[in-house]
C-alpha beads as a LAMMPS data file, in Angstrom:
LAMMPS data file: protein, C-alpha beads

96 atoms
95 bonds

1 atom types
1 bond types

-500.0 500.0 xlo xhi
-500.0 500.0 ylo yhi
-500.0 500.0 zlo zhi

Masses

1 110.0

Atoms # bond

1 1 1 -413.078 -390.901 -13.112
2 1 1 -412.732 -389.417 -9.371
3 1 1 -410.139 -391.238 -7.022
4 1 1 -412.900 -392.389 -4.722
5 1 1 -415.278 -393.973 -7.650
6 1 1 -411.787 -395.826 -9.236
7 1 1 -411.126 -396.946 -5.619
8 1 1 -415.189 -397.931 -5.220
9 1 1 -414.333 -400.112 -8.220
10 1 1 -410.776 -401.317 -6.843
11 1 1 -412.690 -402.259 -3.959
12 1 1 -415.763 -404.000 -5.203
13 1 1 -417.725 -401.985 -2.810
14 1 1 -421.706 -402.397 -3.473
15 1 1 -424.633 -400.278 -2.393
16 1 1 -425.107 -399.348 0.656
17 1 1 -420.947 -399.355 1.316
18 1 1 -419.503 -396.377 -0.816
19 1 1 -415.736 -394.112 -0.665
20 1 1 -416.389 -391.196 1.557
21 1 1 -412.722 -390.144 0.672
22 1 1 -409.293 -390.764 -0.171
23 1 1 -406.128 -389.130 1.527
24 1 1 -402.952 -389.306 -0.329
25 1 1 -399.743 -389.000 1.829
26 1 1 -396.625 -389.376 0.097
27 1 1 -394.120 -387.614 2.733
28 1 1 -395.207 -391.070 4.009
29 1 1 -395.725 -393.286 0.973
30 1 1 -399.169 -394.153 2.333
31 1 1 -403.066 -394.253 1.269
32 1 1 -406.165 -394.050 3.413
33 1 1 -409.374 -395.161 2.156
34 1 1 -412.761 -393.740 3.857
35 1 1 -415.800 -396.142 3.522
36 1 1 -419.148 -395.104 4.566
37 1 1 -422.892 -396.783 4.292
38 1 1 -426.079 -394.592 3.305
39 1 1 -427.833 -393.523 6.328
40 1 1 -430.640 -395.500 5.322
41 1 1 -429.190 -398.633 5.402
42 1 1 -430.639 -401.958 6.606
43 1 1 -428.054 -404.093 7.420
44 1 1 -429.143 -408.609 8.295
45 1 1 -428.120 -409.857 11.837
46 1 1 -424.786 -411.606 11.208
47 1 1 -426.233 -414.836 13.347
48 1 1 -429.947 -414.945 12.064
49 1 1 -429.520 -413.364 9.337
50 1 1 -432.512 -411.264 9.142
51 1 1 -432.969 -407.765 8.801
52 1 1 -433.020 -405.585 11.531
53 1 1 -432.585 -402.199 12.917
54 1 1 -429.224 -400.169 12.851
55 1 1 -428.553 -399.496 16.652
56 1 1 -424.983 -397.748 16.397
57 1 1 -421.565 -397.980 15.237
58 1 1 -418.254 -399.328 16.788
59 1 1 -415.526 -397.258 16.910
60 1 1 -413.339 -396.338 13.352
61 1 1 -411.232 -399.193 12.876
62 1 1 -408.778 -398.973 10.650
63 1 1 -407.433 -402.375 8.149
64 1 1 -404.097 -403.001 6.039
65 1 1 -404.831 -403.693 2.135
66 1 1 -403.046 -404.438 -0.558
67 1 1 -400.401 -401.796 -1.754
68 1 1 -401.588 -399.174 -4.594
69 1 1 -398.784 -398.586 -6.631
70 1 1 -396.116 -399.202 -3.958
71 1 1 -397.719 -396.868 -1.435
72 1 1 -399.012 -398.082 1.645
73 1 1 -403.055 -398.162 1.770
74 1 1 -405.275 -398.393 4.640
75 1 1 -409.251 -398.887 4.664
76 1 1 -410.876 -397.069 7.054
77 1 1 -414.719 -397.261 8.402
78 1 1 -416.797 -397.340 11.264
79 1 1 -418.556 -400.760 11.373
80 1 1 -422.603 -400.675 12.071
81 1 1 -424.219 -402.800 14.665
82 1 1 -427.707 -404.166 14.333
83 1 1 -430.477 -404.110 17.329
84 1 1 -431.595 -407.848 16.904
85 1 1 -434.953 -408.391 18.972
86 1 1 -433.673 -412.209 19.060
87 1 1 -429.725 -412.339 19.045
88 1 1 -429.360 -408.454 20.813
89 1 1 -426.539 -406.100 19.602
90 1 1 -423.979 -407.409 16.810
91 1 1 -421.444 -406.077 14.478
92 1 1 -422.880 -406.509 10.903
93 1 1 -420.297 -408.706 8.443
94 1 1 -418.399 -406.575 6.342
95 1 1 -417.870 -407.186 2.543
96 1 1 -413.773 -406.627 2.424

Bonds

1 1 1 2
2 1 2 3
3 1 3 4
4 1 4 5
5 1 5 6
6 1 6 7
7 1 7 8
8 1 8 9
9 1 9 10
10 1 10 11
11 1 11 12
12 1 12 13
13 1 13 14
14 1 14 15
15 1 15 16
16 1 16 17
17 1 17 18
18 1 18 19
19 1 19 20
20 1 20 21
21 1 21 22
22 1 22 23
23 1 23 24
24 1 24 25
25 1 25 26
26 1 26 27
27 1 27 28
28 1 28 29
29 1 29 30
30 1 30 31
31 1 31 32
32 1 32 33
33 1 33 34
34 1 34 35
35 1 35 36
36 1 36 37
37 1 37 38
38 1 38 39
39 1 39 40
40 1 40 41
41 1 41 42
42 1 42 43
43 1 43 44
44 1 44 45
45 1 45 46
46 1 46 47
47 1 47 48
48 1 48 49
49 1 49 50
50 1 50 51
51 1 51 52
52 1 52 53
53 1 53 54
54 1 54 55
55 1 55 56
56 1 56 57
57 1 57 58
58 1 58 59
59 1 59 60
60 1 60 61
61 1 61 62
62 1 62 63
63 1 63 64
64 1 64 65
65 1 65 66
66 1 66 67
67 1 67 68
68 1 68 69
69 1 69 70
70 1 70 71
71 1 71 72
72 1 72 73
73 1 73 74
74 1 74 75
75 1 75 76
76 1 76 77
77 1 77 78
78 1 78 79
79 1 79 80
80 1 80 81
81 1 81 82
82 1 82 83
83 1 83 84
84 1 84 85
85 1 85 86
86 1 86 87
87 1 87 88
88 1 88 89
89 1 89 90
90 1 90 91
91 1 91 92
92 1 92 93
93 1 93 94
94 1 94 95
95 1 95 96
């Protein structure tokens, strides 16, 4: 098993959310985690809830997990926003 399908499974990530990558640093007893989303995602509007259009991404952000064998891990991904004709531009929920 590759590190980023044990980490998909670690994660509970489902389709479309997948691990790009996985950077090991352990000058720096740390982890970074790099979750992407098929290009051909659809993604629901987090107030109406139905599907709509991806209309861009937010900047990488970056979120603390739980330690992986004592080393420090970090998810990172850029979150998708939807182009809602009713409730405009909004960051989609994220399942982590």
């Amino acid at each position: 098993m590759r590190d980023t399908q044990l980490y998909q499974r670690i994660l509970g990530l489902e389709d479309p959310w997948f691990v790009a990558g996985v950077e090991l640093n352990c000058a720096q007893q740390r982890l970074d985690i790099f979750l992407e989303h098929k290009p051909s995602a659809v993604f629901c509007c987090p107030v109406c809830n139905q599907p709509t259009p991806l209309h861009d991404h937010a900047a990488e952000r970056v979120w603390r997990h739980l330690d992986s064998c004592q080393l420090q891990t970090f998810i990172h991904a850029r979150v998708p926003r939807t182009g809602c004709m009713i409730d405009g531009c909004r960051k989609v929920e994220l399942p982590w």
